[in-house]
C-alpha positions in Angstrom: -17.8 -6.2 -6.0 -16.0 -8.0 -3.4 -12.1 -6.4 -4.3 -13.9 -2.8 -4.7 -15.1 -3.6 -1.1 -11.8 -5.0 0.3 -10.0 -1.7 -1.4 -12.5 0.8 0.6 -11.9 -1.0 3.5 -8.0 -0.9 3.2 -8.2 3.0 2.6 -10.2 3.7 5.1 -8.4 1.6 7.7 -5.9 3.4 6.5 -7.1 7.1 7.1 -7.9 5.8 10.3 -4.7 4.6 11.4 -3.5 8.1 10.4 -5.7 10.2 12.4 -4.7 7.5 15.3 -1.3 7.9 15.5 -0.6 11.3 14.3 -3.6 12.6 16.6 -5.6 14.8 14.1 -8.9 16.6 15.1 -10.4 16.6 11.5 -12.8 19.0 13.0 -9.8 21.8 12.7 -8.5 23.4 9.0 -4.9 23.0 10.1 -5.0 19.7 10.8 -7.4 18.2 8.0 -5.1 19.4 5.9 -2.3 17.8 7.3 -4.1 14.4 7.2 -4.6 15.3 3.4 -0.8 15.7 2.8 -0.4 12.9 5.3 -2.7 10.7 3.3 -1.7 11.4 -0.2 1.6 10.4 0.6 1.0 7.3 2.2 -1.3 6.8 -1.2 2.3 7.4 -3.1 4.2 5.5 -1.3 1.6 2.6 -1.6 1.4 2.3 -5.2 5.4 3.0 -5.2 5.7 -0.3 -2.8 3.2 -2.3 -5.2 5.3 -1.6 -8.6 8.4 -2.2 -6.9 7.3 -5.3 -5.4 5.6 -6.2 -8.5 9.0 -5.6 -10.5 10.8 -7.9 -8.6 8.5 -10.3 -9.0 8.3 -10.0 -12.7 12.4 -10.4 -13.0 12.3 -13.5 -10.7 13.2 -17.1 -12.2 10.1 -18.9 -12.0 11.4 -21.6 -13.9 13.1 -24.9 -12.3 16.5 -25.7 -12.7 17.5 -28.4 -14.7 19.2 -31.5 -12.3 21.5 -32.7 -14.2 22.3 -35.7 -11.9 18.9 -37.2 -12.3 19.1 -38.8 -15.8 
């Protein structure tokens, strides 16, 4: 319940920070749907991030190396 909460608040802060810097009257056609293209690729690009970063992750050595001078 908690992470369902945490991922509505991120979206919406989201949105919001959107319709803050691009200065979007949702009120107007033209400009909602701007902030719906603006949006969905910011929603895109998230989830593009997030399997790139978790890729890299994934390949990482997680393993120690081996000292061979402390026998």
């Amino acid at each position: 319940m908690r992470i369902a909460f945490l991922i509505l608040l991120f979206l919406f802060l989201g949105a919001f920070m959107i319709v803050t810097k691009s200065d979007l009257h949702l009120s107007k056609a033209e400009e909602l749907s701007n902030f719906y293209d603006i949006y969905y690729n910011w929603i895109v690009s998230l989830f593009s991030n997030v399997g790139a970063t978790t890729a890299n992750v994934v390949k990482l050595d997680w393993f120690p190396q081996a000292n061979s001078t402390l026998k």
